[in-house]
DRENLO-374026 format. One record per residue (C-alpha): residue in three letters; x, y, z. Coordinates in steps of 0.001 Angstrom, whole numbers, plus 500000, padded with zeros to 6 digits. Last residue first. Layout:
<keros>
AlaXYZ...
</keros>
This chain:
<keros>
Unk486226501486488114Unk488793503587486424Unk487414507433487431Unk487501505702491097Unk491113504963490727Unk492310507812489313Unk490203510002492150Unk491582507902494921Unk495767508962493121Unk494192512640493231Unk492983512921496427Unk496741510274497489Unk498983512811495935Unk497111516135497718Unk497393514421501064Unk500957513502500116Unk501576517526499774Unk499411518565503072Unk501254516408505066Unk504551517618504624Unk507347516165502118Unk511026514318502121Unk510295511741499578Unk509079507888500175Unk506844509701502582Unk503804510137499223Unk505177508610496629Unk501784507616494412Unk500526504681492088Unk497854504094490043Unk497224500416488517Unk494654500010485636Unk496752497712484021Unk496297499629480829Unk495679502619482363Unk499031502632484240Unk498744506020485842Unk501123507771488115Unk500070510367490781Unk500970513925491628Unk501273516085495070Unk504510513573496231Unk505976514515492870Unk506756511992490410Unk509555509639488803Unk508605506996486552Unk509752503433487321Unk508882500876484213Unk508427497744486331Unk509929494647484535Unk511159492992487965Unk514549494141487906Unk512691497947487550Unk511050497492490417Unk514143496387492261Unk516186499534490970Unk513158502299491798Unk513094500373495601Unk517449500374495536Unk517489504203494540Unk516868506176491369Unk513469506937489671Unk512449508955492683Unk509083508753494094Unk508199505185493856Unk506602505553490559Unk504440502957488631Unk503885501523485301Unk503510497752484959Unk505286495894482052Unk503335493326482523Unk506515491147484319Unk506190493809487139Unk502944492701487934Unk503431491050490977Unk507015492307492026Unk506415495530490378Unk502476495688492365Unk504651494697495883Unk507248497742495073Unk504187499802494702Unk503650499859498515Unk506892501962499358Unk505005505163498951Unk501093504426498008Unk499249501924496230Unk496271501560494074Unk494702498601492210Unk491932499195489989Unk489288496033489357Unk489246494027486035Unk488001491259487470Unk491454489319486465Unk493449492121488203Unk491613492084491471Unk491934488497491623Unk495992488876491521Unk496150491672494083Unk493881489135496428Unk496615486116495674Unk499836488385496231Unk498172489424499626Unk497582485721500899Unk500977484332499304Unk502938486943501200Unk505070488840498319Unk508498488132497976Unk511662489840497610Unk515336488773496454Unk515625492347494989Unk515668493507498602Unk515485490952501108Unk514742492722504568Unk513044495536503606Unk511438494005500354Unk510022491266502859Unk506739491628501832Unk502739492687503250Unk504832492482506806Unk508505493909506297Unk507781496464502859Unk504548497445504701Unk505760497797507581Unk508285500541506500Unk505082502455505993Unk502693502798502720Unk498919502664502013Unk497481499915499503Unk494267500924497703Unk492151497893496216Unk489266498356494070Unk485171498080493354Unk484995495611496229Unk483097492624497259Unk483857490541494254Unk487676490408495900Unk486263488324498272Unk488007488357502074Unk488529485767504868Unk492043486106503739Unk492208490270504605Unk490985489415507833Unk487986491963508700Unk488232496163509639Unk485803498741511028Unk487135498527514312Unk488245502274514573Unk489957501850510962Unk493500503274512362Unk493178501415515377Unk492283498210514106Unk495346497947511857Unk497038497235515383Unk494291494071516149Unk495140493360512368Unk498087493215512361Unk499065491542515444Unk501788492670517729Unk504664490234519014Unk505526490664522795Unk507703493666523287Unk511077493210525184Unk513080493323521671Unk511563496625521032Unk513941497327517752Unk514806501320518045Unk513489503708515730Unk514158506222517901Unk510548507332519182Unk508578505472517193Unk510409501899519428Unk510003499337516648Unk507912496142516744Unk508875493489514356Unk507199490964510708Unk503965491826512620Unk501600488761513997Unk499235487465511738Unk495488487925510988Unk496124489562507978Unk494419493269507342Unk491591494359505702Unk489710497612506258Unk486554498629504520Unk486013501624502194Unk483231504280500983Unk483094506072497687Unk481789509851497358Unk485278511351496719Unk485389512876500078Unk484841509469501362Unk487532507883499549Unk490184510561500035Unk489576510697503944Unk489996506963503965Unk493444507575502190Unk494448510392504559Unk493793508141507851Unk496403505421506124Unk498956507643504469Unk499048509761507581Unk499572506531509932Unk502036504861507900Unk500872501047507951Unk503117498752510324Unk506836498961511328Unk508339501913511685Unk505280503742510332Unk502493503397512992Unk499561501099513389Unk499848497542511755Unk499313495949508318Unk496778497961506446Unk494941496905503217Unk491795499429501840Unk489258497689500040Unk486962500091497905Unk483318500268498255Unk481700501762495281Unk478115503283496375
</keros>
């Protein structure tokens, strides 16, 4: 059975892995007739954030990734650096403003982003064995960073805005898409996906990530 990697960063949107995006991913997997395992970094979270109003807890002691990823997987999770790429068939990234402040500092830096060395490194393997990489709302801007001087192909919802304007400094060719639809670099064998990075229900990003899972699977 192909076992795909799945990387979190924290539990909630604000300022770990988006929750829906997450839980709806592993749901994609299995229901495609894959299975997954959890990684995460064994580092403390870029910030916590009040989910109620968005609010920076400045009284909070610092949160762990992967203890918070833990949640969402219900333990079934390792450190993303203890890791082998060889162990997996692919790589599917889930969004969350987390995401773009713990896996990168896109939130904070913009076009002057970086990837942490530790995710750009496993992203990086996964390309030279050939295996599918998929990410999901604001994840993609990590694969332009990485990739973007391949030419990669890869949506971020719409084709305007300062994520579609980064990726596209970085030699990303930015398509726009529907939350329910997925983009395919077949060449790279990268899909992508907007899911929350447009103003959509559940049932619409839950359609986007089935079919973005089913890309990935058809290009193992």
């Amino acid at each position: 059975m192909k076992k795909i990697a799945v990387i979190l960063n924290g539990c909630g949107h604000r300022d770990g892995s988006e929750i829906h995006e997450a839980v709806l991913t592993l749901w994609a997997i299995e229901n495609a007739g894959a299975t997954w395992e959890a990684l995460a970094l064994n580092k403390p979270q870029a910030r916590v954030l009040n989910h109620m109003d968005g609010r920076l807890e400045t009284d909070e002691p610092p949160r762990n990734m992967l203890k918070e990823s833990a949640r969402i997987a219900r333990g079934r999770i390792r450190d993303l650096q203890t890791a082998k790429i060889e162990d997996y068939a692919a790589v599917i990234i889930p969004g969350g403003n987390g995401t773009a402040s713990n896996l990168c500092d896109f939130a904070e830096q913009g076009s002057k982003m970086s990837v942490v060395p530790e995710v750009t490194k496993f992203l990086e393997a996964a390309q030279n064995k050939g295996k599918p990489i998929g990410a999901v709302c604001i994840a993609p801007i990590m694969l332009a960073k990485v990739f973007g001087g391949q030419g990669v192909k890869l949506t971020l919802g719409s084709s305007e805005g300062d994520a579609a304007n980064a990726a596209r400094a970085f030699g990303a060719s930015v398509i726009a898409c529907k939350a329910t639809e997925c983009v395919v670099d077949s060449e790279l064998k990268i899909v992508t996906t907007p899911a929350y990075m447009l103003d959509v229900g559940v049932n619409q990003i839950g359609e986007g990530i089935a079919k973005l899972t089913k890309e990935i699977i058809r290009l193992i």
